[in-house]
N, C-alpha and C positions, 0 to 999 in steps of 0.2 A: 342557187342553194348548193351548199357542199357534202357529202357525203363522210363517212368514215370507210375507211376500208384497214379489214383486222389483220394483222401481220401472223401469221400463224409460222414457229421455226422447228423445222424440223431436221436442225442439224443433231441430236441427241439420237437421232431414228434412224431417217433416208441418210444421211450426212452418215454415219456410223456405219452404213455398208460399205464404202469406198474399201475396195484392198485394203488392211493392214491399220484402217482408222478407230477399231475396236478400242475402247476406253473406262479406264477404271472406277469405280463409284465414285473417290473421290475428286477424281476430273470429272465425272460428269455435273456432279452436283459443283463444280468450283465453275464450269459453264452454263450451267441453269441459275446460277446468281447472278451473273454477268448480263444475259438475257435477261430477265426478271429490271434488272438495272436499264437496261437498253430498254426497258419498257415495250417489250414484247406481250404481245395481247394471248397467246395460246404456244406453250411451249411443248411437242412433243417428244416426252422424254423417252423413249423406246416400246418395246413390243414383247409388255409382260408375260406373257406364257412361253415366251420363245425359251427361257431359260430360268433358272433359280437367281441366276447372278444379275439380268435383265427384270425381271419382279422386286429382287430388293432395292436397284435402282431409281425404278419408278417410283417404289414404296416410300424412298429419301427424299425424291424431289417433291415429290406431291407434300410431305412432311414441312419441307423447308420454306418453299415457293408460298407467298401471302397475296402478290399483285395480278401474278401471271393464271390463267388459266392453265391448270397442267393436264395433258392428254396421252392415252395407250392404243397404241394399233391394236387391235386383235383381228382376226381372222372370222367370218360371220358361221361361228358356229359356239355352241351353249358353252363349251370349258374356256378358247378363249377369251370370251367376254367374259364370266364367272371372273376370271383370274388376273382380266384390266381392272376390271369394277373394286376388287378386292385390295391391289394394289394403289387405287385411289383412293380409295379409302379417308385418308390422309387429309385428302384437298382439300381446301377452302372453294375451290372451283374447280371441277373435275368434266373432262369429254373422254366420253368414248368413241373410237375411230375406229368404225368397220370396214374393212375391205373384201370383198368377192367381185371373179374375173366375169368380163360381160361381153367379153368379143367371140367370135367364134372360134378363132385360133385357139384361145387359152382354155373354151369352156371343151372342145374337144380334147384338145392334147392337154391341157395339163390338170384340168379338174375331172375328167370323163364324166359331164353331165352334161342331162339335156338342157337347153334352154327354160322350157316346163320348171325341170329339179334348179336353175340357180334361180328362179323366179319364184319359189318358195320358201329356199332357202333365205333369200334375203328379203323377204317378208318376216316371216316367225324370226329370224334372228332381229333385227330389227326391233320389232315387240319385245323378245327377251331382253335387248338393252334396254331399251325405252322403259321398261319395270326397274331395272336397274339405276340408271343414272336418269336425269331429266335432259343433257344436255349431249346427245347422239350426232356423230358425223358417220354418213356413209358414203364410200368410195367403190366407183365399179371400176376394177383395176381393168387396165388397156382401154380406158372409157372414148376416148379420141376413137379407136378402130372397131367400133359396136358397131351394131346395124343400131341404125337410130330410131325406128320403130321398136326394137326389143327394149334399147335404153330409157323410153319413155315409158312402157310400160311399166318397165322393174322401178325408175325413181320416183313414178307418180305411186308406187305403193308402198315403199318407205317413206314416202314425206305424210301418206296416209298409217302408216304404224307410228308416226312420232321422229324420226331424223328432223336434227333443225336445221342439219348444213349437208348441204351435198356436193360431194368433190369431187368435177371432171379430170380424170390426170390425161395426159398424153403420158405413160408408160414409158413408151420409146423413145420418146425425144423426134417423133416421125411429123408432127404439126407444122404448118406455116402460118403465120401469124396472122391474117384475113379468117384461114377457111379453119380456122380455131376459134376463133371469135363471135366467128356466123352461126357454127356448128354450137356454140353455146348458144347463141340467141335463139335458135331454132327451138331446143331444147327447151328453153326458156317459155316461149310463144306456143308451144305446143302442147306443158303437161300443165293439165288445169288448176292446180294445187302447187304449180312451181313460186307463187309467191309466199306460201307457207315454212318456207327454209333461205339460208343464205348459201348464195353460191361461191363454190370456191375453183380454184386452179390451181394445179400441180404438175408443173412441165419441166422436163426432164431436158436437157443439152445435148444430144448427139449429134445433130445438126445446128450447134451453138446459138441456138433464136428460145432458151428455156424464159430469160425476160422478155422478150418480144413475144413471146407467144401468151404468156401472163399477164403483161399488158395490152394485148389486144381482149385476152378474154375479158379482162376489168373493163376497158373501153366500150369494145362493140358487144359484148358478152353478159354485160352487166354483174358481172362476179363481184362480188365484195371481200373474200377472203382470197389472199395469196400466197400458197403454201412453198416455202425458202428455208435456204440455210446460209449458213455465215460463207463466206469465200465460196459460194456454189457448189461448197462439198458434195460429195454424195459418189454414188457408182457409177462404175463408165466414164462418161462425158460429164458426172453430174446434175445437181440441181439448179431452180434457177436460184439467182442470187441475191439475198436478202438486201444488202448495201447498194444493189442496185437499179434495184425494183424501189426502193424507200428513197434512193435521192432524185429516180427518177421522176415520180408524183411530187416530190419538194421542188425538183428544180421547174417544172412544167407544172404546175397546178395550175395553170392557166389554160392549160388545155384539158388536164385530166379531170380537176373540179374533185380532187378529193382530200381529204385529209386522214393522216395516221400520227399514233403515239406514239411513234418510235424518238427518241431522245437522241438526235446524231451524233451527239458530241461524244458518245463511249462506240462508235461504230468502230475506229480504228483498233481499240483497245481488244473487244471484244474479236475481232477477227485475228490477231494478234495471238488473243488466249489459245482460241482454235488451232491456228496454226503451229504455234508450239508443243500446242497438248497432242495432236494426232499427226505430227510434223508432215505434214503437207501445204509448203512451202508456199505463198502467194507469191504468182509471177511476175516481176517486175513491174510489167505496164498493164495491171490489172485496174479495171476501171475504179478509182475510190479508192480504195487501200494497197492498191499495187507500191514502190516504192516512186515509181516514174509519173503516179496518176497526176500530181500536182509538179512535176518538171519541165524546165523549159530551157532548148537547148540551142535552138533555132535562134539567132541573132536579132530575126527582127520581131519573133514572137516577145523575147527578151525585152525586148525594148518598147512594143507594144503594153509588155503586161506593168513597167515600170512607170508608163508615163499614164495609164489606164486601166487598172485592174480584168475589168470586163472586156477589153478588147481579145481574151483567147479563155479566160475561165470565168466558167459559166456558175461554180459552187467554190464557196471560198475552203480552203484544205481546211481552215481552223475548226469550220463545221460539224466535220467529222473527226477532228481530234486530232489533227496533224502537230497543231502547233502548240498545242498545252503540256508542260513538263518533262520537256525534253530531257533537259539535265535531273536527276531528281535527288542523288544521295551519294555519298563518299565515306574514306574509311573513318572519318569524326562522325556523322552520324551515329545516333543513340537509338536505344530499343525502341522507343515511343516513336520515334520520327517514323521508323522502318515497319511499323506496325500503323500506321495512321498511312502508311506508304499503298500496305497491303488494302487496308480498307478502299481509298480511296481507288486502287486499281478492280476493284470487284473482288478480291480473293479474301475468302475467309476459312481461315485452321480452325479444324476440328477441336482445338487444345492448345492450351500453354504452353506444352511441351512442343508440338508442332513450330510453334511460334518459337522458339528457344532454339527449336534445331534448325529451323530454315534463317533464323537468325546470327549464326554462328557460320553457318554457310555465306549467306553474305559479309559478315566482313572476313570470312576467309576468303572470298571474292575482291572484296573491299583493299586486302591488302597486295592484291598482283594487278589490277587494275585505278588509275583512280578517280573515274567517272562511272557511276551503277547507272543504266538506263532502265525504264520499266522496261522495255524486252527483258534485261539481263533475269531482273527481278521476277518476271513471270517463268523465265527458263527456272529459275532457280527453285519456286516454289512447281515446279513439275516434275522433279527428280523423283520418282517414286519411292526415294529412301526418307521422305520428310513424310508421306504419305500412310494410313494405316494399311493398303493392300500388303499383304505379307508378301515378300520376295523371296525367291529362292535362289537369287543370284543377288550379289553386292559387289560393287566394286572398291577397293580398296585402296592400292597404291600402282602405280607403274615406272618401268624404267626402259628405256631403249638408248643405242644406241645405231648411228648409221654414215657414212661419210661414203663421197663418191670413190666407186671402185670397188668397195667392199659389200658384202649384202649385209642388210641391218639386222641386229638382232635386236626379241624383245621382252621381257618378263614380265610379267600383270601378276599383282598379289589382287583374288578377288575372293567371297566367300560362300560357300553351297549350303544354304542349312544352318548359316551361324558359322560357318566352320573355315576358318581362313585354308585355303588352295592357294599354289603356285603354280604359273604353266611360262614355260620358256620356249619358244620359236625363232627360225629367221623368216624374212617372206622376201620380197619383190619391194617393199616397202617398209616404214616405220609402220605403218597402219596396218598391212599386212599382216606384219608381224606378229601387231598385238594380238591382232584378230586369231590368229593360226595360235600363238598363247593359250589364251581362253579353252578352244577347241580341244587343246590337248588332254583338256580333263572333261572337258562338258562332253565332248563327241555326241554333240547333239543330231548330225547328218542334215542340217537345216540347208536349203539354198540360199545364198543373195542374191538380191532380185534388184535390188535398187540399193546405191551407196549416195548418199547427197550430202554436202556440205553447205552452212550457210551464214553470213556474218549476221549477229543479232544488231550490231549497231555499226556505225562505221568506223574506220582508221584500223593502224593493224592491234590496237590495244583492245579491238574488241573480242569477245569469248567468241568461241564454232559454234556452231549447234550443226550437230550430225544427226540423221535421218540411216537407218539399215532398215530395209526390208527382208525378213526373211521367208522362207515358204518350207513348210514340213507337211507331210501327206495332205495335201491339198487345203491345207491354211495357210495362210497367209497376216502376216503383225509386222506393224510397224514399231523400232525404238528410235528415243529419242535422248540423245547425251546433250549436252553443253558446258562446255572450259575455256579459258583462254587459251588451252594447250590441243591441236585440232585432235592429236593420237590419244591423248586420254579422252576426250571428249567419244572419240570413235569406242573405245573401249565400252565407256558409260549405254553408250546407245547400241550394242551390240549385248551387253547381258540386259538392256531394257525390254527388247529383245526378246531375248531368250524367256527372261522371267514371262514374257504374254504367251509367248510356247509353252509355256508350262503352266498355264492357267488354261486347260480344257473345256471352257464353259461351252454346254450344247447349243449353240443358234437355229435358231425356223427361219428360212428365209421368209420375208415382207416382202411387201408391194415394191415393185421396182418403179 
């Protein structure tokens, strides 16, 4: 007999703390349709009280999302649930996800409570959801490093308030995959009421075993929920990873005996969207959607996989979307095509106008280029200037100049407010330059922290896509440009940038 096991994604949340991966309503909601599409079973869109701009995010996807179960962290106390419950609202299916720490570590140093006060607390909080929504997750953050007799007590008395699913995280990423596994069965075999809820798992990368430790808890653990993000975003070392926790069970289901609804064939696409929307680049030979995960370079691998498919892969690329529409549009394409382009990628505009202006970008695209690939297409509709987030930087036009020997100079027309500015610089570079441009008006005092370049598709005709980190009194945001031209492109993602410096929104940190 086979099981299900629910894919619960919480790249919108955990995924969302990484450095600098912070994103705007309408990415996020342009990646909760994309999920929704991946036929993800629980998508946790963020952690509504943390902020007004975090609440209305929630408030949108719960709105939009029809298949997916849509979910809010809150914190196990009455305003943050009040303020998930309220931004669900919305849903067709709504969970609340509570978290309070249950290790000694955290419940000294960071909550200064006694064991007694978080054993009550997430009781009566518990009960407060449970009057709220019907459909409660709770989570005892650092739950791996509990003393296991406190941890049973406190889970055996939310599953008796009403939690239906209860989520061991490993926090730190500090688990090996046996004595995570056991330590859930334990857990399991011990609280008398543990078959009244589904159990989940939430493992975190520091010691890179975040899927190996999620699949042992599913295995020897008995967990049925496994809590991922798209490319193992997340903080630190990250989460584990959705793509590879879902082909693992697909490729092995003969050993694991389960089954999920995840739809592979948008897996590429979807990490894809991710990685351009919060430019955090997938590593070449990253399992699945890396660009190496389906190459073969090795002469006799080569010739194995020619005369035998299965003599070195084990999941065919096409599976997961390697091979479907590579080529998809040029500068003859018409609005309908490019619009039935967008659908069929998961992205949907807010508006006709949207649709008009991301379309006019394309074939201004269309005409320096003339093969559009869906990367190109997905960069394109991420430019924040097709986007209703107000900006306060736009970029405009540029020019430089540079030849060896001389230092290059460079002019950026960009605009503060609506209001066209020019900034003239030399640097060390053309990129330099532009950059050192801009500053001369923004004198924003930001650091870079990370500068990355990266080809969205191959050959040299293909557009950059630039990645700037920058850091201003201890924030930290990522931009993201993309051109055929690398120093405009660096421009674009340097006021991308800026403009998320200048969107202040207050965050509570979450469950790590």
């Amino acid at each position: 007999m086979t099981d299900k096991l629910i894919i619960f994604d919480t790249t919108l949340r955990d995924g969302e703390q990484s450095p600098g991966a912070s994103m705007t309503r309408d990415e996020k909601l342009r990646i909760a349709r994309q999920l929704e599409r991946l036929k993800v079973d629980v998508i946790e869109a963020g952690f509504a009280a943390s902020s007004n701009g975090d609440f209305e995010c929630v408030k949108a996807i719960a709105e939009a999302i029809k298949d997916s179960t849509v979910c809010s962290l809150a914190r196990a106390n009455d305003r943050d649930i009040s303020r998930a419950a309220e931004a669900l609202k919305p849903a067709r299916s709504g969970r609340l996800h509570l978290f309070l720490a249950t290790s000694a570590l955290h419940m000294e140093m960071k909550l200064r409570m006694t064991p007694d006060q978080v054993f009550e607390q997430a009781k009566l909080s518990t009960r407060f959801a449970r009057n709220l929504m019907a459909d409660v997750e709770f989570s005892p953050e650092d739950g791996y490093r509990s003393d296991p007799d406190f941890l049973c007590r406190v889970i055996e008395a939310v599953i008796a308030e009403g939690a239906t699913t209860i989520n061991v995280p490993d926090t730190v990423g500090y688990a090996v995959p046996e004595l995570y596994g056991n330590f859930l069965k334990n857990l399991r075999e011990r609280i008398p009421n543990s078959d009244k809820a589904v159990w989940s798992v939430h493992c975190h990368n520091d010691l890179g075993m975040a899927v190996a430790n999620s699949l042992a808890g599913v295995k020897i653990g008995g967990a049925r929920q496994v809590e991922c993000t798209i490319n193992g975003l997340g903080e630190r070392a990250g989460n584990c990873s959705l793509e590879e926790v879902v082909m693992a069970l697909k490729t092995r289901r003969d050993y694991f005996h389960l089954d999920v609804g995840i739809d592979t064939k948008y897996i590429l696409a979807t990490s894809r969207m991710v990685s351009q929307t919060t430019g955090f680049v997938v590593q070449p030979n990253k399992a699945v959607v890396g660009a190496n995960a389906f190459a073969h370079a090795s002469g006799i691998h080569q010739d194995g996989v020619l005369k035998a498919r299965d003599t070195y892969e084990i999941m065919r690329a096409e599976d997961v979307g390697w091979s479907a529409n590579k080529i998809v549009l040029g500068k003859l394409s018409g609005r309908n095509a490019f619009k039935q382009r967008l659908q069929e990628l998961g992205v949907v505009m807010q508006s006709e106008a949207d649709i008009n202006t991301a379309f006019a970008r394309f074939k201004d695209l269309a005409d320096r280029k003339s093969d559009i690939f869906d990367e190109d297409i997905l960069a394109l509709v991420s430019d924040e200037s097709v986007t209703h987030e107000k900006e306060q930087y736009g970029f405009v036009s540029l020019s430089q100049h540079s030849e060896t020997g001389e230092r290059p100079q460079a002019s950026v027309v960009f605009t503060v407010d609506g209001t066209e500015v020019k900034g003239n610089s030399d640097g060390n570079g053309p990129v330099d330059a532009s950059l050192k441009a801009i500053e001369t008006h923004v004198k924003s005092g930001a650091e870079m922290v990370l500068y990355s370049v990266n080809a969205i598709s191959g050959s040299t005709e293909s557009q950059g896509e630039v990645t700037v980190r920058l850091q201003n009194s201890g924030r930290v945001v990522n931009g993201v440009g993309a051109d055929p031209d690398i120093v405009v492109a660096s421009a674009k993602a340097y006021l991308s940038a800026l403009n998320k410096l200048h969107s202040k929104a207050d965050r509570v940190a979450a469950q790590g």
